[in-house]
Structure formats: C-alpha cells, structure tokens
C-alpha positions as CSV (number, residue, x, y, z in Angstrom):
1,X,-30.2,-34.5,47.4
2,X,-32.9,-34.8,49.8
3,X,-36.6,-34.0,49.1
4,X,-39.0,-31.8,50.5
5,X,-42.6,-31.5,49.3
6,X,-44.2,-27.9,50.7
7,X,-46.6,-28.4,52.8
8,X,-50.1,-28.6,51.3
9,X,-51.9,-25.5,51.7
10,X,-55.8,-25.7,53.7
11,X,-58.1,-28.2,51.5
12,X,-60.6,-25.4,51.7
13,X,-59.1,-22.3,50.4
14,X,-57.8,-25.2,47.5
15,X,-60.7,-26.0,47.0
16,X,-62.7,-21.9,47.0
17,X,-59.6,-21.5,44.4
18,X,-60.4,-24.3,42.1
19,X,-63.9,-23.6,41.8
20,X,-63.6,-20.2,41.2
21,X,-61.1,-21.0,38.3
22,X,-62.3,-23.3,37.4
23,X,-59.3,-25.6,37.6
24,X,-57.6,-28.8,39.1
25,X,-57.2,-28.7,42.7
26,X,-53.1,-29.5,42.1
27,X,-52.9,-26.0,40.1
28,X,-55.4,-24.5,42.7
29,X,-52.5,-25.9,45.1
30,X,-50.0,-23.8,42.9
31,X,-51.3,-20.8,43.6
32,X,-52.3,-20.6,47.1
33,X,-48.7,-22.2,47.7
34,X,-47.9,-18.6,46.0
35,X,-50.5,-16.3,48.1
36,X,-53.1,-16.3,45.4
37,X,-56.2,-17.3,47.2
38,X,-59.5,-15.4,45.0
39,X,-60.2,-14.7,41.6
40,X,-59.1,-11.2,41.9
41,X,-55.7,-11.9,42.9
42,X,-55.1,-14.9,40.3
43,X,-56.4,-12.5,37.9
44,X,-54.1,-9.8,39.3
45,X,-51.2,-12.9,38.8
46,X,-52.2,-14.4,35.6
47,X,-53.3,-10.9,33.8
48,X,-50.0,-8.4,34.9
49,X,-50.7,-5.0,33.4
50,X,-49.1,-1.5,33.7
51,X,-52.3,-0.1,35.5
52,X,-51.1,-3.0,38.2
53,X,-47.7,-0.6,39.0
54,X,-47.8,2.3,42.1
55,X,-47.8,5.8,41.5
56,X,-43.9,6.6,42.0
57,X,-44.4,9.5,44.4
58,X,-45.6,7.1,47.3
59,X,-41.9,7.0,47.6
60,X,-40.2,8.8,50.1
61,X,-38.6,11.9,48.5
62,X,-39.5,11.1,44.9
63,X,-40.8,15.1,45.5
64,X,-37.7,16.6,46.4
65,X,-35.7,14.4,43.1
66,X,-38.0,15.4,40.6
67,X,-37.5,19.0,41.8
68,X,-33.8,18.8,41.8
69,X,-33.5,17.5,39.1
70,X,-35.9,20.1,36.6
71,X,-34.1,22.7,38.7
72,X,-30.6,21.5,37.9
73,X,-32.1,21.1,33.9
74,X,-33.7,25.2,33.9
75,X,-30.0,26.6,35.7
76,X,-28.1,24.5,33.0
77,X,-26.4,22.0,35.2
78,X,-24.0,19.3,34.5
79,X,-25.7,16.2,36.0
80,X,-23.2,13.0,36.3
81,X,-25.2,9.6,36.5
82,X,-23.4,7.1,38.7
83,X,-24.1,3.7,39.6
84,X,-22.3,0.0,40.3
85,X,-20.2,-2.1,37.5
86,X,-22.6,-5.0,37.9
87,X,-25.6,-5.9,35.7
88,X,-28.4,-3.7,38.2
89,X,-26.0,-0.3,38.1
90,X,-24.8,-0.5,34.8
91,X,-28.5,-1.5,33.4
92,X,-29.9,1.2,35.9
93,X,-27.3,4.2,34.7
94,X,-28.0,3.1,31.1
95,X,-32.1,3.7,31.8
96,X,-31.8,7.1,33.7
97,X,-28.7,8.7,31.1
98,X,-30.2,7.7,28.1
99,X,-34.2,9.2,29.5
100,X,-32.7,12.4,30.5
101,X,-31.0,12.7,27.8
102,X,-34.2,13.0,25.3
103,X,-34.6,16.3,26.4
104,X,-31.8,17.8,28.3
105,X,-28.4,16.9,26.5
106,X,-25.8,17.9,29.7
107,X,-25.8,14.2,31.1
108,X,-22.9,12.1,31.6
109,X,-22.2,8.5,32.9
110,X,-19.4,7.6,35.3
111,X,-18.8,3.6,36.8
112,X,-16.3,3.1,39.3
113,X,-13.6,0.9,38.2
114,X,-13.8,-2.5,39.9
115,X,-10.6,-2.7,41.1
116,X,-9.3,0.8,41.4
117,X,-12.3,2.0,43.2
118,X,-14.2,-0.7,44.1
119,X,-18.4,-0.9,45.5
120,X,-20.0,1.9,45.7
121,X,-19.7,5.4,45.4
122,X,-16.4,6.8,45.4
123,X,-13.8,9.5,46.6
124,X,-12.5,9.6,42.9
125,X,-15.3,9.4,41.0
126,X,-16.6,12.7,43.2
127,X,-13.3,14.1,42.1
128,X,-14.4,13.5,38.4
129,X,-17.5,15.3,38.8
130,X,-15.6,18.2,40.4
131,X,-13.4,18.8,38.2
132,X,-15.2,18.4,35.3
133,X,-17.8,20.9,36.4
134,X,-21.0,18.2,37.6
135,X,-22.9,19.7,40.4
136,X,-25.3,17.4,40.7
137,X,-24.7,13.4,41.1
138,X,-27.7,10.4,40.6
139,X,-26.2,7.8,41.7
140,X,-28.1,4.2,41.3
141,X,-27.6,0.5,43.0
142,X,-25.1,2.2,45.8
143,X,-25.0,4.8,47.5
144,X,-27.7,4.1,51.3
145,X,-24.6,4.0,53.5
146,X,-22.1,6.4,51.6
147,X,-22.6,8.5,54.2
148,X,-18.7,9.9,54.6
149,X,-19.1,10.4,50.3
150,X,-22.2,12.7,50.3
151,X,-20.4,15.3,52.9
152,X,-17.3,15.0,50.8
153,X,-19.5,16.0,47.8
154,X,-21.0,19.0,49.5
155,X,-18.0,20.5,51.1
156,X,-17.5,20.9,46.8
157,X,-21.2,21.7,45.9
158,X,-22.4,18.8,44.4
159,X,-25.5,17.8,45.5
160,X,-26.6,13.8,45.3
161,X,-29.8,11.7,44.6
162,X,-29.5,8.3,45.7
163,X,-31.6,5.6,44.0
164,X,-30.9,2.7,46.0
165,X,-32.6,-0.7,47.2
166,X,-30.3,-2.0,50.0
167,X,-31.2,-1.6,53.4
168,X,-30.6,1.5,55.1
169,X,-28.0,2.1,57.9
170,X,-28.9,3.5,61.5
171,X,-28.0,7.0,59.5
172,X,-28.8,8.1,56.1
173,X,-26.4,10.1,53.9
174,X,-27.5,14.0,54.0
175,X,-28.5,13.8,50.2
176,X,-30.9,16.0,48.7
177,X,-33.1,13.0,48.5
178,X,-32.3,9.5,49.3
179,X,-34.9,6.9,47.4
180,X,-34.7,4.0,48.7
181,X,-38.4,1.9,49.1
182,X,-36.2,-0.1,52.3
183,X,-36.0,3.1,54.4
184,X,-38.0,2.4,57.3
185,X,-39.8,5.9,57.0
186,X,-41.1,5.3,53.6
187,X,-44.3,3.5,52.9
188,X,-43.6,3.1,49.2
189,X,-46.3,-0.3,48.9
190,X,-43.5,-2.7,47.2
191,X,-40.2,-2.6,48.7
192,X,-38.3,-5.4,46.6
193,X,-37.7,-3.2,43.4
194,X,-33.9,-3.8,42.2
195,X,-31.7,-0.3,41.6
196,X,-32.7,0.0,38.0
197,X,-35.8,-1.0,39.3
198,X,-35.5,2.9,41.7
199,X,-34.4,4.2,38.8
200,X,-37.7,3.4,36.6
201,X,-40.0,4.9,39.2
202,X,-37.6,8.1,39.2
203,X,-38.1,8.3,35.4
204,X,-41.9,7.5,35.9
205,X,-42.4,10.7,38.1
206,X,-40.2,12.8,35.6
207,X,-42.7,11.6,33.1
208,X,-45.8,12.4,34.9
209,X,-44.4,15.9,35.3
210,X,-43.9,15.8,31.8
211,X,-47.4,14.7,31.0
212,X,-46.2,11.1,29.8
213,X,-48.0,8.2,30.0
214,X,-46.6,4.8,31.3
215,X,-46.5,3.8,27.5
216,X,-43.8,6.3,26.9
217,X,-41.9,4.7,28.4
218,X,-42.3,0.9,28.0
219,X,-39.2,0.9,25.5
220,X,-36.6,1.3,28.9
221,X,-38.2,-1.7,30.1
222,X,-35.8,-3.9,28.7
223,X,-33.5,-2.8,30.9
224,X,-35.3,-3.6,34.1
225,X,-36.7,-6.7,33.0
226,X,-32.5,-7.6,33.0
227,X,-31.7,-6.0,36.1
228,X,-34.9,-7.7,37.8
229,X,-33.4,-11.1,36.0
230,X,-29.7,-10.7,37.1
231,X,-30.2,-9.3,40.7
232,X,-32.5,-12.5,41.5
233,X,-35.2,-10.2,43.3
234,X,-38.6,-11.7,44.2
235,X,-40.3,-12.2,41.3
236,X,-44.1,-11.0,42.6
237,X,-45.1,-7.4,42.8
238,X,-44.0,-5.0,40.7
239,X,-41.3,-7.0,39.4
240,X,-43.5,-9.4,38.2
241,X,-45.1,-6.6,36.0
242,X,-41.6,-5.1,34.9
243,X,-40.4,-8.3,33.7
244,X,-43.2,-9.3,31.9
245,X,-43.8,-6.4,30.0
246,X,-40.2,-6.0,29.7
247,X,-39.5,-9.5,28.2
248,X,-42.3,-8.4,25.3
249,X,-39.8,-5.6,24.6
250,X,-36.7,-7.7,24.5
251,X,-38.4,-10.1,22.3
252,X,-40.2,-7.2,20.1
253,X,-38.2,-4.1,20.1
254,X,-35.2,-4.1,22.0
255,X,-32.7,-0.9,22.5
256,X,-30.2,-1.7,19.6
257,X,-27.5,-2.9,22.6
258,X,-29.6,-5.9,24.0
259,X,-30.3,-6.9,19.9
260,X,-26.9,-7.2,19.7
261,X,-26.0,-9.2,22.5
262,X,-28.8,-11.5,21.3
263,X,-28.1,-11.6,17.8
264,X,-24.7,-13.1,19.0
265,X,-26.6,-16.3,20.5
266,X,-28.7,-16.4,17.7
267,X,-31.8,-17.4,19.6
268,X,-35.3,-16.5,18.1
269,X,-37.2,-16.0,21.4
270,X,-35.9,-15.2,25.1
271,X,-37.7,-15.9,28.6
272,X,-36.2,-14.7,31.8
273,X,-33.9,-18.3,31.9
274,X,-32.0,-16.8,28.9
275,X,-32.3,-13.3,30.4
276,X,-30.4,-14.6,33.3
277,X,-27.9,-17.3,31.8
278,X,-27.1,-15.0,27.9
279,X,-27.6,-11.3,28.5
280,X,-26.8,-10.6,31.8
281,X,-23.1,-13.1,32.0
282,X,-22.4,-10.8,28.9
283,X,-23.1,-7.2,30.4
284,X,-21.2,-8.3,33.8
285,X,-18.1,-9.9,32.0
286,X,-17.2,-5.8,30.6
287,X,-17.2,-5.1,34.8
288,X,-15.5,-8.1,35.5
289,X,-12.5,-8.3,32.9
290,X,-12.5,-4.6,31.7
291,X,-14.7,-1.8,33.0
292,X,-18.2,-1.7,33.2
293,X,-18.1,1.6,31.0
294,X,-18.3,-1.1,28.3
295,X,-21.4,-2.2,29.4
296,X,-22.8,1.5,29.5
297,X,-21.8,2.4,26.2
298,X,-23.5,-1.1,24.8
299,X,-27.1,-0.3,26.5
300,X,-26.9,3.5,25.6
301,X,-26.0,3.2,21.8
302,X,-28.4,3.9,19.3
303,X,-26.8,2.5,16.0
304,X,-26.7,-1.2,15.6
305,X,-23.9,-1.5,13.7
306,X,-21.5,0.3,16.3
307,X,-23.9,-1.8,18.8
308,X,-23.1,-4.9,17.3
309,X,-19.0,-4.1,17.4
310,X,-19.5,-3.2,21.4
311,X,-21.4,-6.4,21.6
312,X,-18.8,-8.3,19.8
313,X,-15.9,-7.1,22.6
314,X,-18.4,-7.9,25.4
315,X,-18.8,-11.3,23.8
316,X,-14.5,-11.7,23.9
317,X,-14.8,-10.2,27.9
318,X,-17.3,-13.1,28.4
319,X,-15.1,-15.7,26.7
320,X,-12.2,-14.9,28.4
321,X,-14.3,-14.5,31.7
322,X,-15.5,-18.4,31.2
323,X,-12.2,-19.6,30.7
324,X,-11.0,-17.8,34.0
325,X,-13.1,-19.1,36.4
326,X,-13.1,-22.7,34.5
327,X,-9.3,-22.8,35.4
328,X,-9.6,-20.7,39.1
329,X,-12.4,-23.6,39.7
330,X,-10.1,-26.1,38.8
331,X,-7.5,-25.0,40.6
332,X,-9.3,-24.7,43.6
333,X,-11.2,-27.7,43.5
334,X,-7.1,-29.7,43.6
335,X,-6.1,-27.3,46.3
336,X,-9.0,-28.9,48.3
337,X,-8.0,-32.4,47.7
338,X,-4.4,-31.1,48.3
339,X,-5.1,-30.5,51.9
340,X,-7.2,-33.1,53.0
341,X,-10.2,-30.6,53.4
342,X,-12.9,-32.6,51.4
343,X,-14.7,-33.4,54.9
344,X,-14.5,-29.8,56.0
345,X,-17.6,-27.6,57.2
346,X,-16.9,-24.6,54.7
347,X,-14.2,-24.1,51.9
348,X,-11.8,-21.3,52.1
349,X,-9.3,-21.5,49.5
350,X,-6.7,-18.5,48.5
351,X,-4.4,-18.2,45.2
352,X,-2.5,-14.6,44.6
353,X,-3.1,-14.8,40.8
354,X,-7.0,-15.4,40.4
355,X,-8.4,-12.8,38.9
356,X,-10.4,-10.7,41.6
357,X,-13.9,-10.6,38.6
358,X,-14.4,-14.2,39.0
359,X,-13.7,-15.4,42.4
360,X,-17.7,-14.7,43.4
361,X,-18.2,-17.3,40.2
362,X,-15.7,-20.1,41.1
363,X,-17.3,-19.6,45.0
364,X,-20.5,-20.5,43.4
365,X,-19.2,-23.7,41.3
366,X,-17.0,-24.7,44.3
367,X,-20.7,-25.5,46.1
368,X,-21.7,-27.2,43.3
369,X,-19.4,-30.0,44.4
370,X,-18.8,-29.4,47.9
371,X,-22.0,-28.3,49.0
372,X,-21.0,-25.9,51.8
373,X,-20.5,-21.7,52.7
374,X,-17.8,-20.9,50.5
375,X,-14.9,-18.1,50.1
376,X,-12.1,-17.6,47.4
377,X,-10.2,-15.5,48.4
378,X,-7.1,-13.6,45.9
379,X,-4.7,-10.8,46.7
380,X,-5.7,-7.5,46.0
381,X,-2.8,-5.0,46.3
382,X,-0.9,-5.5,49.4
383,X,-4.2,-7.2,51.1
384,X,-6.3,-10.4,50.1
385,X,-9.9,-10.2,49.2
386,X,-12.9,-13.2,49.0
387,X,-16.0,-13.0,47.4
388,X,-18.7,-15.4,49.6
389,X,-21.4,-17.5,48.7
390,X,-23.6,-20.2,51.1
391,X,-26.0,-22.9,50.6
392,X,-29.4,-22.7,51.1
393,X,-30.4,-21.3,54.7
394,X,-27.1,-20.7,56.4
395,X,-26.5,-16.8,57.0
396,X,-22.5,-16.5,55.7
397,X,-22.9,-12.7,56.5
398,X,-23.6,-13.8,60.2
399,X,-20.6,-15.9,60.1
400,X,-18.3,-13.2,58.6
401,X,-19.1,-11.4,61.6
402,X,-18.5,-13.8,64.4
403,X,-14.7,-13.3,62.8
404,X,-14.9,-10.0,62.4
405,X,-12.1,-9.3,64.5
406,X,-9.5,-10.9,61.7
407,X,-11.2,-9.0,59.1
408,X,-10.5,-5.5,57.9
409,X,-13.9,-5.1,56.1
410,X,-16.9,-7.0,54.6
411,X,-20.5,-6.2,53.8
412,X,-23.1,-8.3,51.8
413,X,-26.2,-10.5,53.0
414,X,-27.3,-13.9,53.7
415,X,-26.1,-15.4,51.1
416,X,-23.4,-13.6,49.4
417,X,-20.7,-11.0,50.7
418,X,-17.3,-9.6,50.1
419,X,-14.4,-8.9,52.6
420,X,-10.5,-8.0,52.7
421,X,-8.1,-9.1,55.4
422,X,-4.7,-8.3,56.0
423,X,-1.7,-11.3,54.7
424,X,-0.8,-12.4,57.9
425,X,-4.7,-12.9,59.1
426,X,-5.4,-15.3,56.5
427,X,-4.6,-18.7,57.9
428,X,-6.2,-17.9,61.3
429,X,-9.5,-16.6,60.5
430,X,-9.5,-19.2,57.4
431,X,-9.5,-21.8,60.7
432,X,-11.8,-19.3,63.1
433,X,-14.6,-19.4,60.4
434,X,-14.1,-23.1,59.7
435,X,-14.8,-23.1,63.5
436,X,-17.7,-21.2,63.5
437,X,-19.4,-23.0,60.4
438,X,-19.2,-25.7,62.5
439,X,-20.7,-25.1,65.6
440,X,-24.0,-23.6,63.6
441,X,-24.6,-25.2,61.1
442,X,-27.7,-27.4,60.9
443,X,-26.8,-31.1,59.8
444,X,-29.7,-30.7,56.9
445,X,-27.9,-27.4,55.6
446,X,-24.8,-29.5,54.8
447,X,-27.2,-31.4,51.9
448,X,-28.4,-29.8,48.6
449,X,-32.7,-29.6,48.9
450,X,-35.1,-30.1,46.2
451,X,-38.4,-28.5,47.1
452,X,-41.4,-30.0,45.5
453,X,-44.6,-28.2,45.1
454,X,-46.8,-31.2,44.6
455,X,-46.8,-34.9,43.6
456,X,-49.1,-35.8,40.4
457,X,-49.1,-37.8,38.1
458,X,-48.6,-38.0,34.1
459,X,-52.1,-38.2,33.1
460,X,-52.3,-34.8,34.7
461,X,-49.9,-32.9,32.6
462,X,-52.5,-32.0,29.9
463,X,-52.3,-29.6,27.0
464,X,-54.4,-27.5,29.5
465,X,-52.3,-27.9,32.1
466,X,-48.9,-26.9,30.4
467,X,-50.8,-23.8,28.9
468,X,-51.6,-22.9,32.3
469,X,-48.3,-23.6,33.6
470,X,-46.8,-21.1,30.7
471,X,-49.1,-18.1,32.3
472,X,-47.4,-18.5,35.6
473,X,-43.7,-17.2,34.1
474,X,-42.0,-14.8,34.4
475,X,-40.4,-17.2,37.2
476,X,-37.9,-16.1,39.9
477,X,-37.6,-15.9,43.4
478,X,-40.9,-16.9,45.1
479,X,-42.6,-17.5,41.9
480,X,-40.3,-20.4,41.3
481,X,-41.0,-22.9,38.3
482,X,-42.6,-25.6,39.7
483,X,-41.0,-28.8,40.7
484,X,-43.5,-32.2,40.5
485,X,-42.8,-35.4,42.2
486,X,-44.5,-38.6,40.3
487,X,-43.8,-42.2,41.7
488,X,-43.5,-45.4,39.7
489,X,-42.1,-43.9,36.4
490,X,-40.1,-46.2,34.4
491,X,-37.8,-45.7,31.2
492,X,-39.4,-47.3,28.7
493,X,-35.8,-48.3,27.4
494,X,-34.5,-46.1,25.3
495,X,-32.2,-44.1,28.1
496,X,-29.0,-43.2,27.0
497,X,-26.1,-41.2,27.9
498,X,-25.0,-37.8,26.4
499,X,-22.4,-35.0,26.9
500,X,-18.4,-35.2,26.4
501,X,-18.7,-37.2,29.8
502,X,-21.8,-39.0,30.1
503,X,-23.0,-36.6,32.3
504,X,-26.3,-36.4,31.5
505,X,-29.2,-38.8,30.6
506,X,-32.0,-38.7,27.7
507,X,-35.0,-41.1,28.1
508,X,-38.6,-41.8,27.3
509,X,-40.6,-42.1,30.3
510,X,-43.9,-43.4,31.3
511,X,-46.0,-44.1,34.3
512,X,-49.0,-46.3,35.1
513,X,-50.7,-46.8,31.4
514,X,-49.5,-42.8,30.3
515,X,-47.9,-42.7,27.3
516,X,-44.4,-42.1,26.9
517,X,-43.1,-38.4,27.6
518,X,-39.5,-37.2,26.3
519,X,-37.3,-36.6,29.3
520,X,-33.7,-35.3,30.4
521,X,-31.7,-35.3,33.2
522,X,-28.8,-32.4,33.5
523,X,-25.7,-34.0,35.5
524,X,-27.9,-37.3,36.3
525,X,-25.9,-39.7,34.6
526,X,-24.5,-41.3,37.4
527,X,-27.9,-42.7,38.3
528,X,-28.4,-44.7,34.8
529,X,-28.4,-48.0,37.3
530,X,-31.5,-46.8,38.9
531,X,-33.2,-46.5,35.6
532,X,-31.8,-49.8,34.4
533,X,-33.8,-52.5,32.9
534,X,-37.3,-51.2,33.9
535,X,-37.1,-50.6,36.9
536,X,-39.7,-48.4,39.0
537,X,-38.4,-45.2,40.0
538,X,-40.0,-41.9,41.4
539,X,-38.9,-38.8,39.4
540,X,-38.4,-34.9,40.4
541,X,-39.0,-32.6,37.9
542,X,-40.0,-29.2,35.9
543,X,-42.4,-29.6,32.9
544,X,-40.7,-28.1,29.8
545,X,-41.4,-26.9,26.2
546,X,-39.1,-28.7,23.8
547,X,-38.8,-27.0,20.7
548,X,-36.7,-28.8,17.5
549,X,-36.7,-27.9,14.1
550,X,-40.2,-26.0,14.5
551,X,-42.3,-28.6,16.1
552,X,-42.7,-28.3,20.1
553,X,-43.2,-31.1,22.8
554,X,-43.9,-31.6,26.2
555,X,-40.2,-32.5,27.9
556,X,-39.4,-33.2,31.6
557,X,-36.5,-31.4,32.9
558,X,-35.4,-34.5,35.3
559,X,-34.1,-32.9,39.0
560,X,-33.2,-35.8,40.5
561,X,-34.7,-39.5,40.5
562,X,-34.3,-42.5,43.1
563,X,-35.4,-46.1,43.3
C-alpha cells in the first residue's frame, strides 16, 4: 500500500471555517478538503433537508413527460415500465410502477432478461409491449443511446420516456422526452442523480401536478437511498439529501420488501455500509442467478408475509451467487499461477462454464490480489463475453478501445465495462491489451493507495469529535469516510489474531500518554511482526462505533500500519 495524505487545504479559509464553527482546525480541514468553506454551506452539509432538493422541472423535458404521461392516464393507456436487471433499474421500475399505480391501475413492469436480452432496452421486450397492447414505454437506467429501439417502437406506436443518467451520445433517441440531467442541453443544477434517482424527480413533478407535497412522497425514498448506495454515485448534492432521508425510512418504515430483506440479517439499525454490502448484493443476486423480475416483485409487494417468502428466494439467489464467484475466483486465481502471469500488467483469464452473473464480481476480487485492470471473460452462446474492472486511475474503457479492432462490442466507463469477442479473437487481443496496459500505465497505478485526509493524534478523537464525525455520513464517493494517519502508536500487548486464517488482527492501542483505544485490522495479519513487542508504529485508519451487547465504544478500523 502506499500513502498519500491530501494536500492541506489554505491555512486561511481553515482557519475562517474553524472559527465560524466553532471547531478544531483538523475538522475545519475536513470540510474544506470537501468544498465546504462558510457557515452556510456546512450548515447546507451538516443540516440536509428536503427544501435542499431542485424543483424537477429544471430538467430538460420533465414538461413534455408529465404531459404524456396524464394524457396516456385520461385516453386509458397501457403504460409498460422498463428499466435494467441491476440494483438502480430494478429499484428505479419498482419506485415509478408502484407511484403510478396509486391512482391509475393500467401499469405493468418488464426487465430484460440478463442473458437473453442483455443491457438495455430491447427488440423483444418492445415486442412484449406490442403485443400485449402498451403504447407507451418509461423506461429507467437505459435507454440515452437506444436510438435504433425508439424508431423500432414508433414504426408500432408506442411512444417512450427515457429516464436515464449516462451520458448522452452525439444523437439522442427521438422519444417523446428523453430525461437525462447529462444531456448537454439541459441545465438541470445536479447532474449526478442515479436512474432511480431520474425516476424520483419524474414522480416529484407528477406530484406537484397533483398538488403533493415532497412529504408524500418520502416513503419511495427507500428505494433511492439503495439505488444511490449500490450505483456508487457521488455522495454530495442531491444524493446526499436522498440518502439521508432515505436511510431514516429504511430504518423507520420501510416498503414491506426491504423489511424483509433486513429482517433476514437480523440487524437492528442500517447505515449506507449495510445498504451497500446486505441489501443491494441481495436485490442484484435475482438479476444475476434468476431474473431481475424477482427483484421487482420483492420491492413492489405490499404484504409482508408474501414479502418475506420473495425475500427468502432472493436470500437462496444470493447464497448460490457467493458460492459462484468464491469458486470462479478460485479458479481463476490457479489459472494465473498456471501460466506464469503473476508479473503481468493486466489479468485476462477465460473459462467456458463461469456463470456470466458473476464474472464482474470475481474481476473485482481478482484485483484484490493482483492489483491490476482486470477481465473474466466466459462464453456466452457461440461468442465469449468479459466483464472489466481497473484500479484506481487507469481508464480500462480507454484501453478496450485501443483493441477495438479484436472486439465485436463493449461499452462502460473508466472503471468498469463489458465487451464480447468472437472465439478465435481471444488469445490475440488477450496479448494486444496486455500490450497496451503496458505501455500506459503509470508505475504508481500498479500499487493499491490509501488516501489520508489528515494526521492527528489520539488525544484528538474526543466524544466531540466522533459526534461530529457521525454528522458527516451518509458517506460515498467524494464524501468518503475519513482516513487519519497517527505516528508512534503502539499495542499495548494484547494483539491477537482472529479469523479461520489469522487474517485479521485485534489490539489495544495507545499513543504518547492516550489511553488505550480498541482497534482492528481487516486482512492485516500478516503485519503482527510490526506490532510485536512494543514497538512504535504509525497507523492508517477510520474512527468507528463499536457496538456489543448494548454498550458502544470508540474502535479504529486499522487500514494499513508500518514500522
């Protein structure tokens, strides 16, 4: 792992921010590090409120939806709702459905399958609507480049919304409206919503037409908060206001679906960690192992007890999707040492049986132990298919399409993308992107980075201070948890190993003349020498809430540690 500590922000707008505040100058540090500079905007940061969200018809064509829409409700229209299998469609089809539904009762849900039909809107599911008499489609997380789709839909008379949050093409479909806060002619003020995200502000300007206030509809907020969660948007903006207020509702009064799922975990209260890491791997396992129809039907039903038997399914999908990629990882970490490719500059590994759900997974635990741009790829019909993922600040997307010509498709972004090839291709673009990983990537890419957002030390993790540090969540991108750097720390010899490996370390910490503070380190115990009999070490870490049997203490969650 190799360190870096953000740069330290001006001493004087610190400073401004800690007097106003009346804070420390390390949590004045904090916030400027995060953009928050005066009172008003802390208070805009540490306060989030519903007044804080847009009005929904700054976004291009919200108008023309809204119309559509009330016009395809007074001529009696069947009005399909479409989105993607993953956790932001299915999450985003479940919100708009079940809203129109409360008062017009013609609504139906489709979700491609993820094998049959694949991303995206599709030929067949257009066919469904067709012939089952839908002349309008909403379709939500897809939809910004299915340009070909649209004019196959209106050469039959269906019309299409799109609700969508991926960035535009050089041509946009000819939909009745196309929302979409990325489109470079829209000057919506917050252009990092998620689909579901889309979806909310079209129910928000349904409502407003309806003479509904925002509290009406604060119960379909635990749907974005999970969508937010599981499409790792930036958490600032009105995310940040989703999620928070949405994570009250999960926690309070969640839609009978979500109960379920969390009743299954058995875990009192949830922030946007479990979000991420219980409900969300459960609503994507139906997409990945079965159809994400599953998923649908979980979020849309209204009694608990046929809730809690769709949540007890989802709970086998996500069993069975665990031990998939535990044996695909397996199997491709051997294939690896196999063929002498431990040194390599990127990993490609293929295997005709892994199941296509779970290669984007196994990509993902590959880097964990060979920390490089990544592809898994697994036959998919008469062609093979990958699922991508890179490390921290190398563009795999850009790489993809310096081999484009070996390809037959991909798509995706920075740091995640799909792509099919044909058989014979394999082998030669496997060594043509090996090539090309090479020649750009940056010698600091190739090691894992811990950023740190400021060194202090023990004395300065007060009561205060953690009660501070709570008002910063809900965390996510660019409102990361902070990460702390303290020098000197020693155990004060009661470190131990745990886990079914020793993998990880428990000890009691304490620097300078502090006392002790409770401390573990995930996948650090490796490093129990550098701890060993007293000796000084400097520490990386996040300041935690431990809570046991009722009673709650301060806990570091160790990152890393060195002599």
């Amino acid at each position: 792992m190799r360190w870096t500590i953000k740069p330290k922000p001006s001493q004087e707008k610190i400073q401004h921010l800690a007097q106003a505040l009346n804070v420390e100058e390390f949590v004045a540090t904090l916030l400027v590090q995060r953009g928050i500079e005066t009172f008003e905007e802390a208070k805009v940061f540490f306060r989030p409120s519903l007044s804080h969200l847009h009005d929904p018809y700054l976004m291009k064509d919200m108008d023309k939806a809204v119309h559509r829409i009330e016009q395809a409700i007074a001529n009696q229209e069947r009005i399909l709702v479409f989105g993607d299998y993953d956790v932001d469609g299915t999450t985003a089809v479940s919100l708009v459905s079940s809203y129109l539904k409360t008062y017009y009762p013609d609504v139906a849900t489709y979700i491609p399958d993820r094998y049959l039909e694949g991303y995206g809107v599709s030929f067949k599911g257009i066919d469904f609507a067709k012939d089952n008499g839908f002349s309008l489609i909403i379709a939500l997380d897809c939809g910004i480049k299915s340009i070909e789709h649209v004019a196959y839909a209106k050469e039959k008379n269906i019309d299409f919304i799109i609700c969508d949050h991926h960035r535009p093409g050089d041509q946009l479909p000819d939909a009745v409206a196309v929302l979409d806060p990325k489109r470079d002619d829209c000057s919506y003020p917050y252009d990092e919503l998620c689909g579901c995200g889309v979806g909310f502000k079209l129910i928000q300007a349904l409502g407003i037409n309806k003479n509904q206030t925002i509290d009406d509809l604060i119960p379909y907020l635990d749907l974005v908060a999970t969508a937010i969660a599981a499409d790792i948007v930036p958490m600032t903006g009105e995310n940040r206001v989703l999620t928070y207020f949405g994570l009250q509702v999960i926690n309070s009064n969640p839609r009978p679906g979500i109960k379920a799922l969390v009743h299954q975990v058995k875990k009192q209260t949830l922030d946007i960690t479990d979000v991420v890491f219980i409900i969300a791997p459960r609503i994507n396992a139906a997409g990945r192992i079965k159809h994400g129809n599953h998923a649908v039907e979980l979020l849309t039903e209204f009694d608990f007890e046929q809730a809690q038997q769709f949540a007890s399914e989802i709970e086998q999908y996500n069993t069975d999707r665990k031990g998939l990629d535990q044996q695909i990882t397996k199997e491709a970490l051997n294939q690896i040492v196999t063929n002498n490719e431990e040194e390599c500059f990127s990993t490609v590994v293929f295997q005709e049986d892994w199941h296509k759900g779970v290669i984007g997974i196994v990509a993902s635990r590959l880097i964990e132990t060979h920390y490089r741009p990544t592809l898994v790829f697994t036959k998919s019909g008469e062609k093979y298919a990958a699922s991508a993922r890179s490390v921290k600040g190398f563009d795999v997307y850009n790489a993809l399409e310096a081999c484009a010509e070996h390809l037959e498709q991909f798509g995706g972004h920075m740091y995640a993308a799909g792509m099919t090839l044909q058989a014979e291709n394999y082998s030669i673009f496997k060594a043509a992107f090996e090539k090309q990983v090479q020649e750009t990537i940056l010698p600091e890419q190739r090691i894992p980075e811990i950023e740190v957002d400021a060194e202090i030390d023990f004395d300065n993790i007060s009561p205060k201070f953690i009660r501070i540090l709570k008002q910063f969540e809900p965390f996510g991108p660019l409102n990361m948890t902070p990460v702390f750097l303290s020098k000197n720390v020693i155990d004060t010899g009661y470190a131990k190993k745990m886990g079914k490996d020793d993998e990880h370390i428990r000890l009691f910490v304490k620097q300078n003349n502090s006392g002790g503070i409770a401390s573990i380190g995930f996948g650090l115990g490796k490093k129990m020498e550098v701890i060993s009999n007293q000796k000084p070490f400097e520490a990386v870490y996040c300041v935690d809430e431990n809570e046991w049997n009722g009673n709650i203490t301060t806990q570091l969650r160790l990152k890393d540690i060195r002599a």
